[in-house]
PASE-422033 format. One record per atom (N, C-alpha, C): x, y, z. Coordinates in steps of 0.1 Angstrom, whole numbers, plus 5000, padded with zeros to 4 digits. Last residue first. Layout:
// residues N
XYZ;...
This chain:
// residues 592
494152115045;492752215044;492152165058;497552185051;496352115048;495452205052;500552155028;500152265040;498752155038;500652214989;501452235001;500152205018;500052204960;499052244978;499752164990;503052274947;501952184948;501052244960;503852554923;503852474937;502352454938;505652574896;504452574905;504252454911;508552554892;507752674893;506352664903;508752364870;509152314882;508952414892;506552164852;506752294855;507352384869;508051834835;506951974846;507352114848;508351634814;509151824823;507851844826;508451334816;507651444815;508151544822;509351044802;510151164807;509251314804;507750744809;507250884800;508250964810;508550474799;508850564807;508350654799;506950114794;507450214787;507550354798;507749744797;507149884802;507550034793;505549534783;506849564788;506549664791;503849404759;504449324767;505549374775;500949654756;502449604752;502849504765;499049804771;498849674764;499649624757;499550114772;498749984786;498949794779;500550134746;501350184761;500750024772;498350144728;499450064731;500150034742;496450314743;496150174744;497450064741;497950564742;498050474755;496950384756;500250674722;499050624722;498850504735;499951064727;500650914730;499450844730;498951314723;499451234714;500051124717;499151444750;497751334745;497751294729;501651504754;501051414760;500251364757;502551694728;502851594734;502451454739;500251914742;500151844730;500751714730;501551984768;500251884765;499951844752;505751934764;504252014763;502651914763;507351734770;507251874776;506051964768;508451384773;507151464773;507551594771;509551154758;510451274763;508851384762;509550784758;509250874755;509651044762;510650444756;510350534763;510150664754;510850074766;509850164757;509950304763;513749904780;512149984778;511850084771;516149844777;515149784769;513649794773;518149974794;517549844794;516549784791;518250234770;519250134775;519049964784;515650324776;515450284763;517250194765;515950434801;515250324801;515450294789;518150634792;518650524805;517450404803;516750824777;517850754772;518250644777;514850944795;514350824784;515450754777;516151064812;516050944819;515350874804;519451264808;518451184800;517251044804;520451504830;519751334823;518951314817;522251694839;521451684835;521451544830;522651794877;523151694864;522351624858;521551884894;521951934888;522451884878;518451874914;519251784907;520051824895;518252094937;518752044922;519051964923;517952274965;517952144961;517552064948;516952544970;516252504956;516552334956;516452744998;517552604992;516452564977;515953025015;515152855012;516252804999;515853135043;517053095032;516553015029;513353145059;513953285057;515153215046;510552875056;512552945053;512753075051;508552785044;508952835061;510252875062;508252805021;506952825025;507452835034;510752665005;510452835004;509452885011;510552445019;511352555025;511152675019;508452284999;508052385018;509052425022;509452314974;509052434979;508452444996;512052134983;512152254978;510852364977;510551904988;511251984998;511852144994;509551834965;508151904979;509451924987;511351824948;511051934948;509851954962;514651814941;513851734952;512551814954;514851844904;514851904917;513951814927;513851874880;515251884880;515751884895;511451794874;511451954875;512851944884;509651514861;510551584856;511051724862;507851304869;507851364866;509151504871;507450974853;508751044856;507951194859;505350724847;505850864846;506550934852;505950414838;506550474845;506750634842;503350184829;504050344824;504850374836;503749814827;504149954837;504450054829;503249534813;502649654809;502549794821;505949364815;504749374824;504649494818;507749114813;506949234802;505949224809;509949104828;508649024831;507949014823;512349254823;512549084820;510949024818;511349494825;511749434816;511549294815;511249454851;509749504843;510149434828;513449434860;512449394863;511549374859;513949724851;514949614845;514149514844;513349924869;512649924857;512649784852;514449914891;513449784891;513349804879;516050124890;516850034882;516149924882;514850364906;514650304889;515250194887;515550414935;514950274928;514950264912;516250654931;517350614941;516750464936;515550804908;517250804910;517150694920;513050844916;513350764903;514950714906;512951054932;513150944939;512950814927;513751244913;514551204926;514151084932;511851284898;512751244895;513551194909;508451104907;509851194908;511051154901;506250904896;507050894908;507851024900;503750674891;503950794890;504850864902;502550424872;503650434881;503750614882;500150224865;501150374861;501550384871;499249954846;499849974859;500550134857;496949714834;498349844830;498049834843;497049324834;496249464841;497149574844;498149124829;497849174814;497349284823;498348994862;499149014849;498149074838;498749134891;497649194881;497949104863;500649054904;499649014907;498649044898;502749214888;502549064886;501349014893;501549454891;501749414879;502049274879;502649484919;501149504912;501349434902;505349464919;504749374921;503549384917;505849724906;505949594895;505649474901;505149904920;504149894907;504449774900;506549894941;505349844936;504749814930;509249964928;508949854931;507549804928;508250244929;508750204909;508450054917;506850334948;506050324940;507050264926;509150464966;508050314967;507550274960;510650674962;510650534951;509650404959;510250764998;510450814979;511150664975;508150655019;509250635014;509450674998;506150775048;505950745030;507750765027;504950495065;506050565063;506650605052;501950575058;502550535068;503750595075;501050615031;501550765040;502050735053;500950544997;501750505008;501950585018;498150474974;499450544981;500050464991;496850384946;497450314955;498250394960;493650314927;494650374933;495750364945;491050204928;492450084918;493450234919;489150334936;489550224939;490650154936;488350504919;489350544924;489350474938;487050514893;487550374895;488450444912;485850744887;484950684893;485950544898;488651044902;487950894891;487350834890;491351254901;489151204907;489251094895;493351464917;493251324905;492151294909;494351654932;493651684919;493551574912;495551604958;493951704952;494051704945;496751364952;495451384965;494451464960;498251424933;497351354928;496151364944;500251644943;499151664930;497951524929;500951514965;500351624971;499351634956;502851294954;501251254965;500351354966;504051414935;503251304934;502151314941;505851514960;504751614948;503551554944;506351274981;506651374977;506051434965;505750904966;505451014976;506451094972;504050774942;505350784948;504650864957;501650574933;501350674931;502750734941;499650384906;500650364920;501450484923;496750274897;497750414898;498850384913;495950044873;496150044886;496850184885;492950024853;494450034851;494450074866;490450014845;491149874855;492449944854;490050164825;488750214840;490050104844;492750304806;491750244810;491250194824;493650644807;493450524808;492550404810;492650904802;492950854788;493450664795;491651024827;491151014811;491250934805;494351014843;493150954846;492350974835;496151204826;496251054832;494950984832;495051434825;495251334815;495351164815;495551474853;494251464844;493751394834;498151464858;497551394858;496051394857;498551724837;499051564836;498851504843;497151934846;496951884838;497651744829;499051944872;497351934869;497151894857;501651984862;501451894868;499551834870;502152174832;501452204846;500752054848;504852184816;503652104816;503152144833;507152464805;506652324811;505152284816;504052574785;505252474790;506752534798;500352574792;501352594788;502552494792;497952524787;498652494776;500152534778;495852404814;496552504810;497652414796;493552274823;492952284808;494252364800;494452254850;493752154842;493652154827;493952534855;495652454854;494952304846;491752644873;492052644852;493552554848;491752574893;491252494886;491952494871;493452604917;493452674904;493552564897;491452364944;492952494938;493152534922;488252284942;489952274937;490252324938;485852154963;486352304961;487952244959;483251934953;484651954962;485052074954;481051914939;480251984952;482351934961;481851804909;481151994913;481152024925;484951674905;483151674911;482851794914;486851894879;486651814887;485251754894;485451664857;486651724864;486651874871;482751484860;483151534853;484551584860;479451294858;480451264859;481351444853;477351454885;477851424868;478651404867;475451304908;476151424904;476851374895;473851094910;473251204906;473851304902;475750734902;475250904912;474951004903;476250514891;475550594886;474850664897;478150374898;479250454889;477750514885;476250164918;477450164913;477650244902;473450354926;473450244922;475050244918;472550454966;472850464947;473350344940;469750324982;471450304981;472050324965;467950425007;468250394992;469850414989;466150505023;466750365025;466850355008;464950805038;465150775022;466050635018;462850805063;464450825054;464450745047;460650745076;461050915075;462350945067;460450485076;459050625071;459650745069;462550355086;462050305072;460950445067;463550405114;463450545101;462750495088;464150155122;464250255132;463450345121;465450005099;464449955107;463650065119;467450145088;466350115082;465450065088;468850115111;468750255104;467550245099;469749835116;469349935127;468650075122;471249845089;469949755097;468849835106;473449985095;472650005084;470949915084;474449875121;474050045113;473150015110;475449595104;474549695121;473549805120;477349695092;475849635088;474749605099;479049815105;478349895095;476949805089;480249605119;479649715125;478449835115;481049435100;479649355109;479549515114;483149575081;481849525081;480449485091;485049645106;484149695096;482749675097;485049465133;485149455115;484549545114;486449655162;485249535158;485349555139;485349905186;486549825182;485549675176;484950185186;484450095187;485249975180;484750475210;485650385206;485550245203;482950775220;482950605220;483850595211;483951055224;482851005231;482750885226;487951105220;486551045215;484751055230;490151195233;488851285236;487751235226;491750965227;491351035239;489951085244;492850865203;491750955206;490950955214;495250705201;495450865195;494350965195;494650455215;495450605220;495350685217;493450335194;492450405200;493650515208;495150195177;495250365175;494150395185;494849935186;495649945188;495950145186;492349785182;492149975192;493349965195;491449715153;492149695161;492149815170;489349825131;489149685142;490449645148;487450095145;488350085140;488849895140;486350455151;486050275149;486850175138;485750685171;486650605164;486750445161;483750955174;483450825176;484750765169;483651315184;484351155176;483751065179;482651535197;481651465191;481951325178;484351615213;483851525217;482851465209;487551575188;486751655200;485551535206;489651645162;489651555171;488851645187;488451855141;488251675140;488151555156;489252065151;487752015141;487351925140;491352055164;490151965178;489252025162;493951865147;493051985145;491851915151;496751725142;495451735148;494751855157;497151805117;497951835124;497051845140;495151665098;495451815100;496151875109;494751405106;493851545112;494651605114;496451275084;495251265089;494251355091;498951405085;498251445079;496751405079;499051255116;499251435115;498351455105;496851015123;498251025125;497751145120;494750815125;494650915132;496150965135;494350585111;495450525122;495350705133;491150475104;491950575102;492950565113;488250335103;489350275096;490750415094;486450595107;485950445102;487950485098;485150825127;486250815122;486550635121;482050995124;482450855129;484250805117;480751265144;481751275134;482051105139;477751455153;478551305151;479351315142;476451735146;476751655161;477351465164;477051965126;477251805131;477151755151;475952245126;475252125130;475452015132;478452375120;477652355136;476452285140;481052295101;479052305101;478652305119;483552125103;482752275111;481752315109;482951925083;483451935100;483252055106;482652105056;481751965063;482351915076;484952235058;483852275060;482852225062;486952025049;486752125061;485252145068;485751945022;486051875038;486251955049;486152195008;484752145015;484752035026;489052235012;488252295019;487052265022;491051945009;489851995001;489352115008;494551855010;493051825010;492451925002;497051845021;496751825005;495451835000;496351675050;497551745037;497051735028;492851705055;493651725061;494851785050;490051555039;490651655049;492151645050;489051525006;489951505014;490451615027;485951574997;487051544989;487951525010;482851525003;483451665003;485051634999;479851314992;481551344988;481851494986;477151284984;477951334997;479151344997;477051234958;476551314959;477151354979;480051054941;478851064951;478151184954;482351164929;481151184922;480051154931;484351024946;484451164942;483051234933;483350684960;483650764946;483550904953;486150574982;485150674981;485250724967;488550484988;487550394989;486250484987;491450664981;490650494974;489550464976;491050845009;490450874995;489950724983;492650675024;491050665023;490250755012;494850875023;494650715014;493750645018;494151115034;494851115021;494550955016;490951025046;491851065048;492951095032;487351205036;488651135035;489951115041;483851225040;484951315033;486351185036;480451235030;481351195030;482751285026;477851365053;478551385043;480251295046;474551175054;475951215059;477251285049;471651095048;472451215047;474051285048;471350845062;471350925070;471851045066;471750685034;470450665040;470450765055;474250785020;473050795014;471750785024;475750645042;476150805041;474650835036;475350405038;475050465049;475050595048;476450345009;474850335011;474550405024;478850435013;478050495006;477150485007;479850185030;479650335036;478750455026;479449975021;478549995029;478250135030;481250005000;479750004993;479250025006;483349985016;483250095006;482050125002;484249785030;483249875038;482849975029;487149695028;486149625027;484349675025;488649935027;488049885016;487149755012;488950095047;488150115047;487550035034;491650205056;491650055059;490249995058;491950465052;492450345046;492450245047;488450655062;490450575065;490850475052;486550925061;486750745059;488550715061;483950995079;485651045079;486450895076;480851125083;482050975080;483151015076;478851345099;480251335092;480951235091;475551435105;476551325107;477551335098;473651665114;474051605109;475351495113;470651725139;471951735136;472251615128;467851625147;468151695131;469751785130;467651465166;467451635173;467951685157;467451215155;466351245162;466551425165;470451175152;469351225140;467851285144;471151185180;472051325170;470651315160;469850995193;470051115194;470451245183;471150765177;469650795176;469650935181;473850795180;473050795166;471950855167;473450685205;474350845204;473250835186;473050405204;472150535212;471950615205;475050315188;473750355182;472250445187;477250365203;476950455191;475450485183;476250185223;476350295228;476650375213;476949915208;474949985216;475250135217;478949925204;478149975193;477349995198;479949885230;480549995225;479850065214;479049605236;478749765245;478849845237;480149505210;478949495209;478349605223;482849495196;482649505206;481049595207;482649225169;482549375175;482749395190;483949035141;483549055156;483649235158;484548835118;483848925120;483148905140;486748695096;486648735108;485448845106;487548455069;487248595068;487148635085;490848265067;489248285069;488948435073;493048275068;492948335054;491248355055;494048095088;494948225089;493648315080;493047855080;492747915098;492948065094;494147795058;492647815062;492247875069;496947775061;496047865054;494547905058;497147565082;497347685085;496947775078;496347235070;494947335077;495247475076;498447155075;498447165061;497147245062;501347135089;499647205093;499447235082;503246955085;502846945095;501547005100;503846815049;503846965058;503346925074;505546535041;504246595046;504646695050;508546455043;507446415031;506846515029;511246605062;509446555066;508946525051;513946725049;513046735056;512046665052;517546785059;516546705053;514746695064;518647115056;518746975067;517246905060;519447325047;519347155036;519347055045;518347525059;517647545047;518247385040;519847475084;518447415084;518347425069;522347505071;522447415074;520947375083;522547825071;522347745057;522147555060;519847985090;521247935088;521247835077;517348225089;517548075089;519148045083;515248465101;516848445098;516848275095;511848565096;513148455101;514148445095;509748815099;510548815095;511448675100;506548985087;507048925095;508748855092;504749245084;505349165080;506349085089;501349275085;502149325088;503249255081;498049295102;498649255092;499849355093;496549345139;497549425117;498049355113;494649075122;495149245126;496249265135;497048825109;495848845121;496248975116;499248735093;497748735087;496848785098;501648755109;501648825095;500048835090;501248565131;500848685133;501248825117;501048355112;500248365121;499948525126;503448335106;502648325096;501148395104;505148295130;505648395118;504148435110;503948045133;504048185144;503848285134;505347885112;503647905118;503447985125;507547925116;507047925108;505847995106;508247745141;508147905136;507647975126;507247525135;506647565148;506847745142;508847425115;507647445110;506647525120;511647455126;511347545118;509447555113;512747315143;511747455152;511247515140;513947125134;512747075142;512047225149;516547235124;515247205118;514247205127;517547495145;517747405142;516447355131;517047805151;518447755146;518347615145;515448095135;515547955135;516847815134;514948395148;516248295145;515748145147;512648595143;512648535152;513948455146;509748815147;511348855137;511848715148;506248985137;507748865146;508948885138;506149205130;505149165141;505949055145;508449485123;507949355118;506949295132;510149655133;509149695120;508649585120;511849565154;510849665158;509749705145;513649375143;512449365151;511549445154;515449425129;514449395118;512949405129;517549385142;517649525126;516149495125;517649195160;517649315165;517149395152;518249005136;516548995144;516649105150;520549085126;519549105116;518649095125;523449205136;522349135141;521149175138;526349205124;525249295120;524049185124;529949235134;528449145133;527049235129;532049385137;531649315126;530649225125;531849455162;531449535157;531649505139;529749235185;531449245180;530649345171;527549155202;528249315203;529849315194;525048915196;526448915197;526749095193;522448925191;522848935205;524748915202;522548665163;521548725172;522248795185;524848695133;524348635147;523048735155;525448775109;524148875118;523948775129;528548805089;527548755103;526748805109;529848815065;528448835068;527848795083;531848545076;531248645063;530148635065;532348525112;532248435100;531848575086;533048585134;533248675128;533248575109;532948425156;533748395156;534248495139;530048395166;530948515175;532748495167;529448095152;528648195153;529848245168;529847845140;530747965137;530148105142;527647735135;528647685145;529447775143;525447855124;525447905134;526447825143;526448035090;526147915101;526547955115;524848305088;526148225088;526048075097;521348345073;522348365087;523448275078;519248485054;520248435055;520748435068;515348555053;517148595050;518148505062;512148605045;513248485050;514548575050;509448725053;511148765049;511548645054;506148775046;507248705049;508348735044;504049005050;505049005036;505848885046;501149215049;501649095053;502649015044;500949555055;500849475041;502149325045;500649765065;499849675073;499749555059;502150015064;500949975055;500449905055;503850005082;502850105085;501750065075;505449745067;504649775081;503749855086;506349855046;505349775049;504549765063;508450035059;507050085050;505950005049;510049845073;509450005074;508150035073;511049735048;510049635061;509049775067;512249895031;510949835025;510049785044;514250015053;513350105046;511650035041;515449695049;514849795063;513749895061;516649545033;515549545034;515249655041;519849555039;519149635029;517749665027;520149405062;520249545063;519449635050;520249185044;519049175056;519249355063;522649215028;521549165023;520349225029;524549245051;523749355042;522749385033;523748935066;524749065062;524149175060;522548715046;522648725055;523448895053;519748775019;521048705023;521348795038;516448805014;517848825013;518748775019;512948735002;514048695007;515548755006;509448755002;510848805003;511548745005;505948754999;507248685007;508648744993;502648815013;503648815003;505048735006;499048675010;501048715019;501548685006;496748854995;497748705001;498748755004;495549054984;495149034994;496048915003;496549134955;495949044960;495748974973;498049454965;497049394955;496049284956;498949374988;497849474986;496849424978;500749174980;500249124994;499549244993;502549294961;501749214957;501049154967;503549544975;502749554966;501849424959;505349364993;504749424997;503449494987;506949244971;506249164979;505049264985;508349574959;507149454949;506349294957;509349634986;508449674979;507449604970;511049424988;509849455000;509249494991;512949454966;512149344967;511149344977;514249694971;512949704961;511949554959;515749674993;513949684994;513649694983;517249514978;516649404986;515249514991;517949534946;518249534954;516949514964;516249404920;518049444920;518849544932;515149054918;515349204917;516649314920;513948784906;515348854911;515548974910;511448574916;511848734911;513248824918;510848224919;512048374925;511748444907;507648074921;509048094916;509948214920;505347824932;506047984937;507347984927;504847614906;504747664921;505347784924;505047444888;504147554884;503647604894;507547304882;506147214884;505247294886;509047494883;509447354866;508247304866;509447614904;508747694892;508647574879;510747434920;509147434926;508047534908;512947424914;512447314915;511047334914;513247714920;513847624907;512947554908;513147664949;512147754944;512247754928;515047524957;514047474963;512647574947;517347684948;517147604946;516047504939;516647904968;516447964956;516347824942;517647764993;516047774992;516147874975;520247734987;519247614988;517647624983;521147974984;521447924976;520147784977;522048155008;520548095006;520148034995;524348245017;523848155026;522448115021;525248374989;525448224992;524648135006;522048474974;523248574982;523848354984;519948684954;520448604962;521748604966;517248904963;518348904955;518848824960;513848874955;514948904967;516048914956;510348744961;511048854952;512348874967;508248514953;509048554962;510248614955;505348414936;506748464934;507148484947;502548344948;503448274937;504648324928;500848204974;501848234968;502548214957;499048014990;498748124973;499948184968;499747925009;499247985011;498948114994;500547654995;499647635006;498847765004;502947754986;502447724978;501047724983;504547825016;504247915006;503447914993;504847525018;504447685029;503947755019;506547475000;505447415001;504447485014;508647605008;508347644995;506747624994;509647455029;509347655030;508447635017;510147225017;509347225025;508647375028;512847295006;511447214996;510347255007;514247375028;513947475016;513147425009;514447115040;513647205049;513347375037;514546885014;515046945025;514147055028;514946594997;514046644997;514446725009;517946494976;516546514982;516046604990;517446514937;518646544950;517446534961;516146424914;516746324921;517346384934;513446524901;514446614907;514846494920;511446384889;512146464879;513546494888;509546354910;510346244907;511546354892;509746564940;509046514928;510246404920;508846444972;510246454964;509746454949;505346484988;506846404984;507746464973;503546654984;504446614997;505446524999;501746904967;502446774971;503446734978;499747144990;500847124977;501346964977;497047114998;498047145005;498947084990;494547334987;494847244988;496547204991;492047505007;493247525004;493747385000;488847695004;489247555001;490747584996;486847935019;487847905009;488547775012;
């Protein structure tokens, strides 16, 4: 990939000169960047400036959002979507306290997001300036943003004079783009952001280095799988791929692999994305929320290889780690062995891309077996098993809820709907709590690639942010948003956002008056279980149609597939679907 470094002198239109905030910008231009989402605040006035300047000539511009994680969020959603760093910004103080939750989240999601934010100037620093996050200072009106921020982020660092700023920078950047990807964070005082700066960038190369593809293995480690391979297929024991979320490079490989050794494919919750549901080896999702044929495809007493591709190997993962999964016949392959801790009792641990390991494999396979196995790779969106709801060879929970008429609206059959009636590119952004539990096991799709969870650190309202960075990475490409009431309450007000952008976001609401996956796993382990209400009734179509979004008041399926959702996807703006659910039936709780 070919980066061209942004222009390097003072444009001529914009007589004030040229400072270390023109220069960030040109950072960020370098690296593809082309919003930085925050709220502003007075110590950062320059670089918002800088980023005026830079949107007049058709360079990064600010997305003002309407508090500071919803701005993680939509960076952090646009560093998924299109694979580039994202970037953020807030002000000193509370500003840089408010991010937390978003850095949090990004982080477990391994989604590379630069944070700039605010310091007080640093001559005034212990002396209790507004807003002070000095570094290491214990007064109890200081809020020390590199301490707040360091433990979520892969750097977090105070730049106190110009001349450190391109050095840090570069760090910052550096370890935001290597495995794990992550987010990274610098405080900068207002008197670097206008200390005059340099014509030229100093590493006009750093994209390149950072953005190039990588492929390495630990090459003992794969000899030794492909021993073990040859063993297991040679004695006509089967093989189990246990795919991860970090598995989307590898998606086509793994289907063709699965296909050429038989293997049955199953999932984690957000490794589901990278696996069609219609494949003919596809047992659906182990662990929360999951599938029983996944199960069941791990306890067959014939596997004798289970290869855990791209999975952090946390609870809902393995099922509360369940030795079905975690034993000796693991393999964990992964390209950081930063999680190899979590599997001990693996028999190899192979550290190394994806890719180059699976095309290994796949070489090795065909070359070894060309006579005795079937070296055929299905063809994209045309597997043998039919398209239909759900895939015939995964085992659903009460199926008939899919086709049920009744009201309130049974959660199954709204997002059924969902997936039907949109179009194949529309993105699913997908909240945590109910959300996550109904759509794990019951949403299928051949596109179920262009879905998007969050289980790291799953945070309620992740998904309204996201969806609207998606949506700017995606422009004219719908976007559905599918989130709670409750956790609509604590982010909705990105709606606004959406507004200003006209960005084609459904925001489905779904509706059951109540925090509700906490309300029913306490009825599932509580001798006194709590209903936790949202007791105060709202109108949420009333509140979006108040900031000038398109909205609608679902409660029966009739209702719902009377919307017209080619308009919906293809309007300049967003529209809310206020969908009553059925606040009664409980989601699949608990794992398979």
């Amino acid at each position: 990939m070919t980066q061209t470094a942004p222009v390097s002198s003072p444009q001529a239109a914009d007589p004030s000169p040229r400072t270390m905030s023109d220069l960030l910008v040109d950072y960020l231009e370098l690296f593809g960047v082309e919003h930085v989402f925050g709220v502003p605040g007075g110590h950062i006035t320059r670089l918002y400036e800088a980023l005026a300047i830079s949107e007049q000539r058709g360079g990064p511009r600010s997305i003002i959002t309407r508090h500071e994680t919803g701005a993680m969020f939509m960076a952090a959603g646009y560093a998924r979507e299109t694979g580039k760093l994202g970037a953020c910004c807030a002000t000193t103080g509370p500003g840089a306290s408010n991010l937390v939750t978003g850095v949090v989240t990004s982080s477990a999601d391994h989604c590379p997001v630069l944070i700039i934010s605010g310091q007080s100037a640093l001559k005034f620093a212990g002396r209790g300036a507004l807003q002070e996050s000095s570094p290491h200072l214990r007064y109890p009106d200081n809020a020390d943003s590199l301490s707040m921020l360091h433990s979520s982020t892969r750097y977090s660092d105070l730049v106190s004079n110009a001349d450190q700023l391109e050095h840090k920078l570069a760090a910052a950047l550096t370890a935001a783009m290597r495995p794990l990807r992550g987010p990274v964070h610098l405080s900068i005082p207002p008197e670097v952001l206008n200390a005059p700066a340099p014509d030229a960038i100093a590493y006009p190369n750093l994209a390149n280095l950072l953005m190039a593809p990588q492929s390495f293995v630990d090459q003992v480690a794969l000899d030794k799988l492909w021993e073990r391979l040859q063993t297991v297929l040679g004695a006509g024991q089967k093989v189990v791929i246990y795919v991860g979320h970090e598995c989307g490079p590898v998606r086509e490989e793994l289907a063709a692999f699965a296909t050429l050794i038989d293997a049955a494919l199953i999932t984690t919750q957000r490794g589901k994305t990278w696996v069609d549901p219609y494949h003919p080896q596809s047992r659906g999702v182990f662990g929360g929320w999951g599938h029983s044929t996944a199960r069941e495809a791990l306890s067959d007493p014939a596997v004798g290889l289970i290869l855990a591709v791209g999975t952090a190997m946390g609870q809902l993962a393995t099922a509360l780690w369940d030795p079905v999964l975690l034993n000796d016949r693991l393999v964990h392959i992964h390209h950081a062995d930063t999680y190899f801790a979590r599997t001990p009792m693996a028999a190899i641990q192979v550290c190394g891309t994806l890719s180059r390991v699976f095309a290994t494999l796949i070489d090795r396979v065909k070359a070894q077996y060309h006579h005795s196995l079937e070296a055929t790779t299905p063809p994209p969106n045309g597997h043998a098993v039919p398209h239909g709801y759900p895939p015939a060879q995964i085992t659903i929970k009460g199926l008939e809820a899919y086709d049920s008429e009744a009201v309130p609206l049974k959660p199954q059959r709204l997002v059924r709907e969902l997936s039907d009636r949109c179009p194949p590119a529309t993105r699913f952004v997908i909240d945590n709590g109910n959300c996550l539990s109904w759509s794990v096991h019951f949403m299928f799709s051949r596109q179920m690639e262009n879905y998007r969870w969050s289980l790291g650190q799953p945070s309620m309202g992740w998904a309204v942010g996201t969806a609207v960075g998606v949506a700017l990475a995606l422009p004219k490409t719908p976007v559905v948003c599918l989130v709670g009431d409750g956790s609509y309450l604590m982010y909705g007000q990105e709606i606004t956002v959406a507004v200003e952008e006209g960005l084609p976001v459904i925001f489905v609401l779904l509706n059951d008056q109540a925090y509700g996956m906490i309300k029913h796993r306490h009825r599932q382990t509580s001798k006194h279980p709590q209903d936790y209400l949202i007791r105060t009734p709202i109108d949420f179509a009333l509140m979006a149609q108040a900031v000038g979004a398109q909205s609608y008041t679902v409660r029966t399926a009739q209702e719902l597939i009377s919307l017209d959702y080619g308009e919906m996807c293809s309007r300049s703006g967003p529209t809310l679907l206020d969908v009553y659910i059925d606040p009664e039936e409980a989601p699949p709780l608990g794992v398979a």
